[in-house]
N, C-alpha and C positions, 0 to 999 in steps of 0.2 A: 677623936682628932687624928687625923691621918699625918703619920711620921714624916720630918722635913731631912732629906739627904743634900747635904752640900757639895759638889765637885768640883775642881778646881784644876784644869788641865790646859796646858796651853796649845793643844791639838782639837780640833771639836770635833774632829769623827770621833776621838777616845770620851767624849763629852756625851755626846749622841748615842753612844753605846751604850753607856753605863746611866744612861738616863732611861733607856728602855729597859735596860734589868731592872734596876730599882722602880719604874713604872709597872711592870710587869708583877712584880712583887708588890703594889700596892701603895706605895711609897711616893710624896712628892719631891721632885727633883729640880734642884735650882742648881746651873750650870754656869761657871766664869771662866773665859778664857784669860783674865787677868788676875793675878796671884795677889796685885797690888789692891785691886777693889776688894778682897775677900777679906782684908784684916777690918775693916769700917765694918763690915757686913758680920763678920764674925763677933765682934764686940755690942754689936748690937741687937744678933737675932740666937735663938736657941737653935741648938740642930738634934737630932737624934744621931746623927752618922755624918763624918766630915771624910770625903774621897781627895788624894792631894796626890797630882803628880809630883817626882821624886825632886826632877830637873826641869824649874821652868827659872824664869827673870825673877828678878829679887820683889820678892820674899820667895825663895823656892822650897820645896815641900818640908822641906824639912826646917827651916827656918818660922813656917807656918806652922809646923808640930809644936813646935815649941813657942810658940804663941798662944796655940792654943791651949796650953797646957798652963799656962797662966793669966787666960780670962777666968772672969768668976762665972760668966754663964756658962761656958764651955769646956772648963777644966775635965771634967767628965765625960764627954762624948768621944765616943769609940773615933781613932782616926786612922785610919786605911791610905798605907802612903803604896803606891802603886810604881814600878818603872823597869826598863829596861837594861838597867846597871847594873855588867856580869863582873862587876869588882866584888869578891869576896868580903869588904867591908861596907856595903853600900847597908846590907839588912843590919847590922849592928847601929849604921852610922843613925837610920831610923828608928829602930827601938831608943835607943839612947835620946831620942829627938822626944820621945814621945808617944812615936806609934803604936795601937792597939794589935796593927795585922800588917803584913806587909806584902804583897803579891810582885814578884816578879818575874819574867818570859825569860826563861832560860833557853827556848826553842834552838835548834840546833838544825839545818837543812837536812840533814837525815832523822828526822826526829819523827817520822812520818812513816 
């Protein structure tokens, strides 16, 4: 059975991106730009991996971590909250939420 990866970004080029890595890898990818439709969907389907932007409209990522973290089908699945927030307490703010992994673009114009 070929692994189901959730994304959840309210950007869809970062949607489209991260649906060809996880395609690339083998992986099916189901992508929502609405953070709102993800909680129905999450209580109702299994995932292998949940991808969540950090900051989208409510329920935002982190709000979604911690939902996920108390469904009984998904309490389990790795979540990977992803964003651009150079606040020093953004990665605590998400582990604490629930997240597995946290990626953030610290990129800097001279970073190059």
């Amino acid at each position: 059975m070929q692994r189901r990866v959730l994304i959840i970004d309210d950007e869809q080029e970062t949607c489209d991106l991260i649906a060809r890595v996880v395609g690339y890898l083998g992986m099916e990818a189901l992508t929502l730009k609405s953070s709102a439709q993800a909680v129905d969907l999450l209580e109702r389907n299994k995932f292998d991996l949940v991808i969540l932007d950090f900051h989208m409209a409510s329920p935002d990522g982190v709000e979604l971590a911690r939902l996920v973290r108390q469904m009984r089908m998904n309490r389990m699945t790795p979540v990977v909250l992803i964003s651009d927030d150079q606040r020093p307490s953004a990665v605590a703010i998400g582990f604490e939420a629930g997240a597995s992994l946290f990626f953030t673009n610290r990129w800097t114009r001279n970073a190059c």
